[in-house]
N, C-alpha and C positions, 0 to 999 in steps of 0.2 A: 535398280533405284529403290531405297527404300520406302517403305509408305509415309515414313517421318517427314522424309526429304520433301516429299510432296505433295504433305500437307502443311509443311511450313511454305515450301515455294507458292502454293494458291493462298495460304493466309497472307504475305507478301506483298501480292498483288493487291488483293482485297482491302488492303490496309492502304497501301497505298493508293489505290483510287476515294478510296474511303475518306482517307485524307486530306487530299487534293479539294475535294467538296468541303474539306469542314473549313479548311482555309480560306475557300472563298468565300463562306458565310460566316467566318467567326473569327474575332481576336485568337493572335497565337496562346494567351496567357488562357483562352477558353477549355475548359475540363474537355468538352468532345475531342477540341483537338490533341490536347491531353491522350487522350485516351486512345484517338486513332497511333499518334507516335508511341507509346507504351506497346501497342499491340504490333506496330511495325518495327519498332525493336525485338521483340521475343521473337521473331520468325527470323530475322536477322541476326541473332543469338546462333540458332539453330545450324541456318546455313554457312555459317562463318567458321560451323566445327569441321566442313569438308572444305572452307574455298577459302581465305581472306580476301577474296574480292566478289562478291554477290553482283551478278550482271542481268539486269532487266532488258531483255530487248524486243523489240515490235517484228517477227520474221513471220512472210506469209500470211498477213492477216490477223496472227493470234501471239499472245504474251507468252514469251519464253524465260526460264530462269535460268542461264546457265546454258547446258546445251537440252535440256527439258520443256517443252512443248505442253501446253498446260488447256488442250481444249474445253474440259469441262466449265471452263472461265469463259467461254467465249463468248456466249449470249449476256454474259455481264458487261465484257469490259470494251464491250465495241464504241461505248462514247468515251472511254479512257484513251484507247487508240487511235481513236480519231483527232481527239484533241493534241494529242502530243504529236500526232505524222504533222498536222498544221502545222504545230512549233517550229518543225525542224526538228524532232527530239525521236531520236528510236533505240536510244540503247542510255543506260540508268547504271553508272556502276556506284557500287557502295562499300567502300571495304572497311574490314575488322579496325576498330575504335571511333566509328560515327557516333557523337554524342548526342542527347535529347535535343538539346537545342540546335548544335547545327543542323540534325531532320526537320526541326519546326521550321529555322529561316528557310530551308532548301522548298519544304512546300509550299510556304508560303510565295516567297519566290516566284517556283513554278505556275503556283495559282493565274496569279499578276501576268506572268508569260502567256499561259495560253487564254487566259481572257484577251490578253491584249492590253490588260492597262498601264502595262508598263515592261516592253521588249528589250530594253536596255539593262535588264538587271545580270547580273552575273552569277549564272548558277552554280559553276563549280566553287568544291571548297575544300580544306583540306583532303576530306576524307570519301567525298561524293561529286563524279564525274558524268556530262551528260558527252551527248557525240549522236552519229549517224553510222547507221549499218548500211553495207553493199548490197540492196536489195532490189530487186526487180518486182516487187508487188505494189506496183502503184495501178494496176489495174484495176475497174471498176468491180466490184461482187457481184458471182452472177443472179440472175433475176433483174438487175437494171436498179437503179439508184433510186424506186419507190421502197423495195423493199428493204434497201440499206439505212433508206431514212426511217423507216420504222423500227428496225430492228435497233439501230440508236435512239430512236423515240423510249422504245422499251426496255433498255438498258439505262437510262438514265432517268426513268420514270423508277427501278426497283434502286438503284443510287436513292435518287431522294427519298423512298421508302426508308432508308435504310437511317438515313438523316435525321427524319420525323421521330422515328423509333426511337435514336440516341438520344434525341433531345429532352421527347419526353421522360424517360428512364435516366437521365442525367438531370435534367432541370424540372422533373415534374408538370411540363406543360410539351406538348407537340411542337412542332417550324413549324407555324401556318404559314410561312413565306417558303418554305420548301416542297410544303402540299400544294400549294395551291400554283406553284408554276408547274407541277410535275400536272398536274390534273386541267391545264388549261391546254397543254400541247393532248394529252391522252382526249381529250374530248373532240377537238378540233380534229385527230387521227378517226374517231369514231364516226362522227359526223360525213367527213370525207372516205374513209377506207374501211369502213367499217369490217369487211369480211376477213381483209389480210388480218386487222387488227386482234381478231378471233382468235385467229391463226399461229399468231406469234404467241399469245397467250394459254393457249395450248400445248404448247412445247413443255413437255413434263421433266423436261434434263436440266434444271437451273439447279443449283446447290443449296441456296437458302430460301427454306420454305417459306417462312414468316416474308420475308420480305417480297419475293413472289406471288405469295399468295394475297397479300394486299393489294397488288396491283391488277391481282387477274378479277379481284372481285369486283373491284372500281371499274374496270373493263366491261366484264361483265353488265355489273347494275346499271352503267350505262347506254350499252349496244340493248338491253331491254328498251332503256327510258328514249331511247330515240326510236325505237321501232313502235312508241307509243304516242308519239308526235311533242317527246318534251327536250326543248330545244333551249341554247340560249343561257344565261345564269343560273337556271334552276334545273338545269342538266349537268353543271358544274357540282350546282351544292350536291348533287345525287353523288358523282362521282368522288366527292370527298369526303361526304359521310360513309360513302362505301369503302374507301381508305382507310378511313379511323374506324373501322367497326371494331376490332377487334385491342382497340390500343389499351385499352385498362389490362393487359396480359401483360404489360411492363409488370406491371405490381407481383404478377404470378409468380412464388416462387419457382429459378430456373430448374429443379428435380420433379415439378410434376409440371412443368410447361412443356417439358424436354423429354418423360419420362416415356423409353420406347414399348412400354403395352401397356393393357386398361390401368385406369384409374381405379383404384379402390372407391369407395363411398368417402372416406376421409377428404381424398385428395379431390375428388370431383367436387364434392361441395367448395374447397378453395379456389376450385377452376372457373365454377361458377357465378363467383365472384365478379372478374371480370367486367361485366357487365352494368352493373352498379360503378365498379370503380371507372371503367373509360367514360362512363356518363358524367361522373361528377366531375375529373378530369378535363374533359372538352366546354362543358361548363363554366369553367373557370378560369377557361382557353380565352384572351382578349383576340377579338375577331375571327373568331371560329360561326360559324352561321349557326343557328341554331336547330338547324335538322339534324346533326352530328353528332352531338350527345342524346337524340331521339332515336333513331337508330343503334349508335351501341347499346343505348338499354333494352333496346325492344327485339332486335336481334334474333334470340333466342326462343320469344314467347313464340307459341301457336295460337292458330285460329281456332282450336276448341279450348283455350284456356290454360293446355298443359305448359311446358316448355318452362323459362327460367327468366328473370329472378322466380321466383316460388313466391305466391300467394298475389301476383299481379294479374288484372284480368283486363282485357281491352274489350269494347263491344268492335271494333275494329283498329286495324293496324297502320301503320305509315304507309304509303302505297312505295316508299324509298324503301322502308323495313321490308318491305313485303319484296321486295325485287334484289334486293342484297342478302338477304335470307335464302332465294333459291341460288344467287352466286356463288355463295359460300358453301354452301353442301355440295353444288357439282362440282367447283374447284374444289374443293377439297376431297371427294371421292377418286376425281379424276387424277394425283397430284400421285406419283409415287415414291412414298416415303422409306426413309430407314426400317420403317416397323410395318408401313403397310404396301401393301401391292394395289397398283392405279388399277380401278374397276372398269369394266368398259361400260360407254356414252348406253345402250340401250338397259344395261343392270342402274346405272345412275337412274338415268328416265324415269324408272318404275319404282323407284323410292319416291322418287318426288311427288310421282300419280298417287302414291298409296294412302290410303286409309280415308281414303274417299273426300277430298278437300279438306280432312278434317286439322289436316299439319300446313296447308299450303293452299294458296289461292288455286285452284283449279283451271281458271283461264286464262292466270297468269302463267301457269305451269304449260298448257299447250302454248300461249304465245313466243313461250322459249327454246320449246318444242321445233316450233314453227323455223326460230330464229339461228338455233344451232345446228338443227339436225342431226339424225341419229350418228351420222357422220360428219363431224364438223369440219370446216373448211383447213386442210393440214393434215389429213387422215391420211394415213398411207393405209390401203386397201388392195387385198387381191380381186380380182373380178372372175364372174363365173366362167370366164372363156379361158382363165390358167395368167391373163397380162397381171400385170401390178400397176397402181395407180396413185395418182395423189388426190384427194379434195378441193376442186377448187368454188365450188361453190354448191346452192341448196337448195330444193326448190319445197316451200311453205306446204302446199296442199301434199306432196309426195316427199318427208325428209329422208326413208329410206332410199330415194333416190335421185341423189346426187350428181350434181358434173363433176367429171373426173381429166386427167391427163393422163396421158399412158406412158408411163416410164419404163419399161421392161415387155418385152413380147410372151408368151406364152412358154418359150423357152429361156427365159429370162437374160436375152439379149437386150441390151440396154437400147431404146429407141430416140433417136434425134430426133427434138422436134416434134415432140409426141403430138397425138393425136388427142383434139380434145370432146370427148364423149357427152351427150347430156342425158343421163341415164332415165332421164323421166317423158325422153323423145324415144328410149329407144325399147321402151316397154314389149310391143309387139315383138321383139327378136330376142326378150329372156335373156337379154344381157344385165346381169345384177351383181350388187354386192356379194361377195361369197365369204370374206372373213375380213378382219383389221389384221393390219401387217405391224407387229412392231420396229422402228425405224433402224432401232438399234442393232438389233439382226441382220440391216443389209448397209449398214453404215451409211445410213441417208438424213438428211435434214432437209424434212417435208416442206418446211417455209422459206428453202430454198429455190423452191419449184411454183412458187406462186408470184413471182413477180410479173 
């Protein structure tokens, strides 16, 4: 299979979920959804050079194209699938000469379908057929139906990321109706689940950075703002100015937004920009709170003065700035990119520590400390006895030592029903961390193992 194939087949998907959301927030005649069908035509171009009939279908849990199995999608499109096994809908055919518009009626259609507000529509059409596949996967995923509904919490939290993004960069202004529902479920997850929520956010195998990494910061700068006792609507506005931090990068040209090594001086000063621009941007935002354009500006600056725009000095900072500032450097350190390789949680740590509070509130920096732990709850870890283990939780005065599960025995026989260790009970017997496991290597997905 070639790699054309299969990056048109994940552009497909992507478009089509993509889609599906612009539908149910926007006129067919609206440019996003414009722009979603434009981009699910081009993939549909692609694959119509091997098949005249392009087949979507829902097998085993994850979206298939064809006879291609497309897991790197699947922490995306777990609220796509959910919604359409509801419908009734698990297989999507489309063949060679689907034109603009009948893709607009067919999603729009669809939209109406799996909302609900209108079952009675007729989706097939000339040239696009829906149906049912022979499948036996209607069982629950394992970990138990908390961790299915967060993992659709999360997948439809980077959806509307993805929304906010378009809109703004299409219409010069952010959904704050797409923000603000994605950031009312993520907070309410905070509140209640705080640690899985971590956890899922952690997972460094999603495909689009930008849109991930807005939702890990929002996560983030909130699982701080509640371990600080800030609850309630002003735990909200925290989470959605930690959303919007970065949104004036629409304006960034895409070759040095996208561009895979350093920036020159030229191009960083553009980058810089930024900052300034999502300010005045949300600004201008009607019902945008006004902590959110305070934070994009302020983002950057430091507490000794350095940092960006250039020639700004605060005698103090947002206590939102100040907690979405350490989000955004550990997700972004921790995040592994095209151009960069994910650093590990105690190399992070010590950037943050550095330069003696003079980049970062210091007691904010141990309180996140306290909160993530050097091994955050999701960590696949080997232990000093030879087992491997998962993260499931952390304990504040001791972060090097974690609860853990025991997934694999010392000769790495897989264990039922692991055992679950609290390594900060089990100090006296010198049972410790001994290295991070990467998951990928033993084919595991750690936030599988936490429900």
């Amino acid at each position: 299979m070639s790699d054309q194939i299969v990056a048109a087949s994940e552009e497909l998907v992507r478009r089509l979920s993509g889609g599906l959301r612009a539908a149910q927030l926007y006129a067919p005649s609206h440019p996003i959804v414009a722009r979603q069908t434009a981009g699910l035509l081009a993939a549909l171009e692609t694959l119509h050079q091997q098949n005249p009939t392009v087949v979507i279908g829902l097998v085993a849990g994850q979206v298939v194209v064809g006879d291609l199995p497309l897991p790197r999608l699947a922490g995306q499109m777990i609220e796509l699938i959910d919604r359409l096994k509801r419908a009734g809908i698990e297989r999507i055919a489309i063949s060679r000469g689907a034109a603009p518009r009948e893709l607009e009626t067919f999603m729009a259609a669809l939209a109406k379908s799996i909302a609900g507000t209108d079952t009675a529509l007729t989706l097939n059409s000339a040239n696009i057929r829906i149906g049912r596949l022979a499948s036996d996967d209607d069982a629950p995923a394992p970990g138990g139906g908390d961790r299915g509904t967060l993992q659709r919490l999360y997948g439809d939290a980077v959806g509307q990321a993805e929304t906010v993004w378009e809109s703004a960069l299409m219409e010069g202004r952010p959904d704050v109706k797409a923000a603000a529902a994605s950031i009312e479920n993520l907070a309410d997850a905070v509140t209640e689940n705080r640690t899985a929520l971590i956890a899922l956010a952690a997972m460094k195998k999603y495909d689009n950075y930008t849109f991930t990494h807005m939702v890990n910061v929002s996560i983030l700068t909130m699982a701080q703002a509640r371990a600080l006792g800030i609850e309630g609507r002003l735990l909200r506005e925290f989470g959605l100015a930690a959303l919007m931090h970065d949104i004036g990068k629409v304006k960034t040209p895409k070759d040095i937004l996208n561009k895979p090594s350093k920036l020159d001086d030229r191009e960083f000063a553009i980058m810089k920009r930024h900052t300034i621009d999502g300010a005045a941007l949300l600004r201008q935002t009607p019902e945008m709170p006004a902590l959110s354009p305070v934070v994009a500006f302020e983002h950057h600056l430091r507490l000794d003065g350095q940092g960006y725009p250039e020639g700004v000095t605060r005698d103090t900072l947002n206590l939102a700035t100040m907690l979405c500032s350490v989000a955004d450097v550990y997700d972004a350190m921790r995040s592994q990119r095209e151009y960069q390789e994910a650093f590990p949680t105690d190399r992070i740590l010590a950037v943050l520590k550095r330069n003696d509070g003079m980049q970062f509130d210091q007691h904010l920096v141990r309180r996140f400390v306290q909160l993530m732990g050097i091994y955050p709850p999701g960590t696949l870890v080997a232990l000093s006895d030879g087992r491997m283990a998962v993260v499931t939780g952390i304990h504040a005065p001791s972060p090097d030592r974690p609860t853990v599960r025991v997934l694999f025995d010392a000769a790495a026989a897989p264990v039922i029903g692991g055992e679950e260790i609290d390594l900060w009970q089990e100090a006296g017997e010198h049972l410790t961390v001994a290295s991070v496991v990467d998951p990928a290597t033993v084919g595991l997905d750690p936030a599988r193992m936490l429900g």
